[in-house]
C-alpha positions in Angstrom: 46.8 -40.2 -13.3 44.2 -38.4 -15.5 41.2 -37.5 -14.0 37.8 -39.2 -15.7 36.2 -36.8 -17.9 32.9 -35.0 -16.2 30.9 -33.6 -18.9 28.6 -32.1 -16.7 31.5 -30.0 -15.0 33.0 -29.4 -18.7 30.0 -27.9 -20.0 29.0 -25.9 -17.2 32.8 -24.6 -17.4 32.0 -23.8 -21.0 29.5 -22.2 -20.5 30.2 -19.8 -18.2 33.8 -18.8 -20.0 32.3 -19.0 -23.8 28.6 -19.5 -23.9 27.8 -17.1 -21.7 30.0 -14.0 -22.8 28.8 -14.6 -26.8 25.6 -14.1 -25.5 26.3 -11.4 -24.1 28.4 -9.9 -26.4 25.7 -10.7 -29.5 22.9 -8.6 -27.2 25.9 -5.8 -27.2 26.0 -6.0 -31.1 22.0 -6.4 -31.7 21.7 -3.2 -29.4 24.1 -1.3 -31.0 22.6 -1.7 -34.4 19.0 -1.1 -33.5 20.1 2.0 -32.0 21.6 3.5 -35.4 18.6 2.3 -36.9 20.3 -0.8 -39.0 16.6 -2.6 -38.1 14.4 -2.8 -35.4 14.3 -4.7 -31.7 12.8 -8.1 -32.3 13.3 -11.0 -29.4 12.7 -13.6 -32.0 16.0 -11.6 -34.5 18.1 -11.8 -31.7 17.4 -15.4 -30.5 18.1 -16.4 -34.3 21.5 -14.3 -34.4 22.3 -16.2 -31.1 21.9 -19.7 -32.6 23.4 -18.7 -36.3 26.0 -16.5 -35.4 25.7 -14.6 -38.7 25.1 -11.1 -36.9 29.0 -10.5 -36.7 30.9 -12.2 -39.2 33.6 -13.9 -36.8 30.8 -15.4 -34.4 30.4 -18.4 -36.7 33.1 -20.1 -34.6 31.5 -19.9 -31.0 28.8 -21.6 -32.7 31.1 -24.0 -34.3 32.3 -24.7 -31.0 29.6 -24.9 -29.3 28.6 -27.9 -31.4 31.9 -30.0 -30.4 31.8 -29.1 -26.7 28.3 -30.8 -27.3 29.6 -33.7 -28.6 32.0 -33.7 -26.3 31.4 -37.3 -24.5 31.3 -39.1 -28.0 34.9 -37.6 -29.2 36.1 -38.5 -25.8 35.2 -42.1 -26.0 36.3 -42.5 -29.8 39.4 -41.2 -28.1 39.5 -44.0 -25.7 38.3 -47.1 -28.2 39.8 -45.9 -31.8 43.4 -45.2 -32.7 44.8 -42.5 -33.9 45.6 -42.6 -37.5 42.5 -44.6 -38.5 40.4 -41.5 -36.5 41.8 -39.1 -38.5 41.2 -40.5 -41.6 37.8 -41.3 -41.0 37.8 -37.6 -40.0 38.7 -35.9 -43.1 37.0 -38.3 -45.5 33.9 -37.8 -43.6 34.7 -33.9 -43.5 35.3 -33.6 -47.6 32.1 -35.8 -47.8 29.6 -34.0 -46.1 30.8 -30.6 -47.1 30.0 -31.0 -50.4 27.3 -33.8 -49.6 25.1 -32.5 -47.0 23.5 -30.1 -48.3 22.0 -32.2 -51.2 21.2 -35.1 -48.9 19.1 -32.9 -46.9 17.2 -31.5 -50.0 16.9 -35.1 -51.6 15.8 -36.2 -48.0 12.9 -33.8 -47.8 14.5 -32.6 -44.5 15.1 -29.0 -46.0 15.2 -27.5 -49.1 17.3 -24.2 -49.2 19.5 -24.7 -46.0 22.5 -22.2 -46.1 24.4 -22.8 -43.3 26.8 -25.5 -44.0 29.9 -23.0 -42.3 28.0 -23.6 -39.3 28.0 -27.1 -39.2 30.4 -29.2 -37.4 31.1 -31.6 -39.9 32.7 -28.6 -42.2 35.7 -28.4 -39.1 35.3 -32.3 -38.0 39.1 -33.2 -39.2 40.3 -30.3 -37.5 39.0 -30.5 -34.0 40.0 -34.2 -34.5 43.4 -33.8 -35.0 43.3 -31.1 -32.2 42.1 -33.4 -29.6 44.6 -36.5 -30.4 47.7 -33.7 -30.2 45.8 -32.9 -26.9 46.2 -36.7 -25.8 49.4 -37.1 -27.4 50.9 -33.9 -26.9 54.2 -34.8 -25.4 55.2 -37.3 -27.7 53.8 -35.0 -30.7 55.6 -31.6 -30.1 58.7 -34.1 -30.0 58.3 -35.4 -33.0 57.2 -31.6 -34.2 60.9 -30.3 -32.9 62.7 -32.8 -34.9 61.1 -31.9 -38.5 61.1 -28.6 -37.8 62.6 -27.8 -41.1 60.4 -29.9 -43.3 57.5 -28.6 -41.1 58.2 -24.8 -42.3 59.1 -25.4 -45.6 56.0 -27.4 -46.4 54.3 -24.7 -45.0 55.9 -22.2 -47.7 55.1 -24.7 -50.8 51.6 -25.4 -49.7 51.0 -21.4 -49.0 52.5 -20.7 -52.7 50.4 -23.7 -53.8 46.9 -21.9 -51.8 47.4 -18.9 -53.3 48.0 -20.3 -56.7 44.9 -22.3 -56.5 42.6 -19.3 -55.7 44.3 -17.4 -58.5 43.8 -20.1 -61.2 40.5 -21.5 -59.8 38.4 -20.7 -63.3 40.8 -23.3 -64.4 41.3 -26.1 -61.8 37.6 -25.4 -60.1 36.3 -24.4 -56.7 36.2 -27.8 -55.5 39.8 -28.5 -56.1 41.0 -24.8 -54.3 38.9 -25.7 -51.3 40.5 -29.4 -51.0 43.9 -27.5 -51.5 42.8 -25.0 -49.1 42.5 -27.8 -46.5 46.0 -29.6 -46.5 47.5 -26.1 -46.5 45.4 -25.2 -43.4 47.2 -28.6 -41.9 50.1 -27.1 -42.8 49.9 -24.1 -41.2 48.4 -25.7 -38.1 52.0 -27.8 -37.9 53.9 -24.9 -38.5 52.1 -22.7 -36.1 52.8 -25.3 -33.1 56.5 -25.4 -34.3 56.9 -21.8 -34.0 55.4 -21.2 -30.9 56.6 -24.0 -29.6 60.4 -22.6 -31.4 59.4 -19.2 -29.4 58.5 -20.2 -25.9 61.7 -22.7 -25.5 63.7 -19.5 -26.8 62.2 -17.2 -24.3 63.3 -16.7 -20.9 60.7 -15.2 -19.5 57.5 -14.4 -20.9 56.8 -10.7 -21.2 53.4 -9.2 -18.7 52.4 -7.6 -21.1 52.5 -10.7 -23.6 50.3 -12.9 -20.7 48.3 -10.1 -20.1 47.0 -9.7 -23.9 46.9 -13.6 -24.7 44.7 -14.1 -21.1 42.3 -10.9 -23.1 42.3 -12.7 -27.0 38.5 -14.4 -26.3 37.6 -10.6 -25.3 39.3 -9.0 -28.4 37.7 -11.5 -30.3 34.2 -10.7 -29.5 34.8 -6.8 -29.1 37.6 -5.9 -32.0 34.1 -5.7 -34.6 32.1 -2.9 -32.8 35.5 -0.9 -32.2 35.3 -1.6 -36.7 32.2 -0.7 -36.8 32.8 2.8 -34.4 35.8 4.0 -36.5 34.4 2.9 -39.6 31.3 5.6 -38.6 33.4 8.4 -37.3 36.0 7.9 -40.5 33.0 8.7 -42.4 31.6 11.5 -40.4 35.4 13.4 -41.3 35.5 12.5 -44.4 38.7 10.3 -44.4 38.0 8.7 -48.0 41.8 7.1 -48.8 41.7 3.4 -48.6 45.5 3.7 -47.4 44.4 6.4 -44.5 41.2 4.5 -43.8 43.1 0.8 -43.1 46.1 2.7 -41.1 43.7 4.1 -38.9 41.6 1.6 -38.5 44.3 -1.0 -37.8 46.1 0.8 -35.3 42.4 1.9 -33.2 41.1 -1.4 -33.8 44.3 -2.8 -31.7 44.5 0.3 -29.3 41.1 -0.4 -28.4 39.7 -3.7 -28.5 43.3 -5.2 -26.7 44.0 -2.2 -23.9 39.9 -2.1 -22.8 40.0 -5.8 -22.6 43.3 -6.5 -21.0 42.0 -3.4 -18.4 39.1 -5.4 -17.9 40.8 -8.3 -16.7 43.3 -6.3 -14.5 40.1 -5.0 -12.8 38.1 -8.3 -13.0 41.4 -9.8 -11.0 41.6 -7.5 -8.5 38.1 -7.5 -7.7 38.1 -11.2 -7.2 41.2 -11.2 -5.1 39.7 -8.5 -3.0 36.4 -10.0 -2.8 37.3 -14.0 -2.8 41.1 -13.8 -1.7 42.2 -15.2 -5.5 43.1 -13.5 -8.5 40.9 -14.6 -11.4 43.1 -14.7 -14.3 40.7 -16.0 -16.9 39.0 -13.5 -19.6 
């Protein structure tokens, strides 16, 4: 039997394993900058960058997240009181809706005129985390059914990939608005296919490499760090002179990895240690 859902215990969870790191990380970044003279130290800068995220490009998500762990106790009693396949069609109607809708309704509403976050909002990603949560709830009796159309799963993930790429490469013709509802379903896709193959890989592995456990338990790490390491070779690639595109991706590719994934998964191997010295368990969160 499930456990009831504490939203007090989730949060402060949350925080300490998301929340708090971002924070932490975005201070990193804002220090970094002002020290090369990109612009000076402001508290009220780097309270903004915390809430909007827009100070590293990837750091949109956390805030994206943020929003839904917020919300938290309402998705878990739609859960509870709303089935499935109604939920997610409310979901994505509501999602196509209010990304092109939003915007206008707050300027027609007096609320605000020029507001330019609309990546930021949770609405944009509401048919996603939707469908995330009832695979959560349904997950046994999902990857089931995922295992049996394995085949139509991955080549529907091929057509609608062709079909994405075609859209952005005709999209003078058939609009923006068309691409980015295009862009959508094949994001589905590629969500079904990526559980199928994973799901393909694990059942076909014996045993999962360390090394393999070790870099998936430092991904949250590498995802905050991997742009300063960017950022450092970017600098010193320019301070040598390295001007080939070619050179310049190679380099930063392989460093980028090198870096961002060995000083994290370190990290943890030392985080782990301590705590098992210290507390008599091994800590094997990032």
């Amino acid at each position: 039997m499930k456990e009831p859902f504490d939203t007090v215990t989730f949060w402060c969870k949350r925080i300490k394993s998301i929340i708090a790191p971002y924070i932490l990380w975005v201070l990193i970044y804002y220090c970094y900058y002002v020290s090369i003279g990109y612009f000076p130290f402001r508290f009220r800068d780097f309270f903004r960058y915390v809430i909007v995220g827009d100070l590293v490009s990837p750091f949109y998500f956390v805030v994206i997240i943020t929003q839904f762990y917020l919300l938290a106790p309402l998705f878990v009693k739609l859960l509870k009181k709303v089935k499935p396949v109604p939920l997610l069609i409310v979901s994505f109607v509501l999602m196509l809706i209010l990304w092109r809708g939003l915007v206008p309704f707050l300027r027609v509403s007096g609320i605000c005129e020029d507001f330019k976050y609309i990546d930021r909002v949770f609405t944009s990603y509401l048919f996603y985390f939707v469908f995330g949560c009832i695979v959560g709830k349904y997950y046994t009796a999902f990857m089931s059914r995922i295992r049996r159309l394995g085949v139509p799963v991955t080549l529907g993930f091929i057509l609608l990939a062709v079909f994405d790429v075609l859209a952005y490469v005709y999209i003078s013709r058939i609009g923006y608005t068309a691409a980015e509802i295009y862009h959508v379903i094949y994001c589905i896709g590629a969500i079904l296919f990526t559980l199928y193959f994973c799901d393909f890989a694990a059942r076909h592995t014996k045993k999962m490499p360390r090394f393999i456990s070790s870099a998936d338990r430092a991904t949250y790490l590498v995802y905050l760090c991997h742009c300063l390491a960017i950022a450092r070779i970017n600098y010193r690639m320019e301070l040598i002179g390295v001007n080939s595109i070619g050179m310049r991706y190679i380099i930063r590719m392989v460093s980028v990895y090198i870096l961002s994934f060995g000083s994290c998964m370190i990290w943890n191997l030392l985080k782990g240690a301590f705590n098992k010295r210290i507390y008599g368990e091994n800590d094997i969160k990032g």
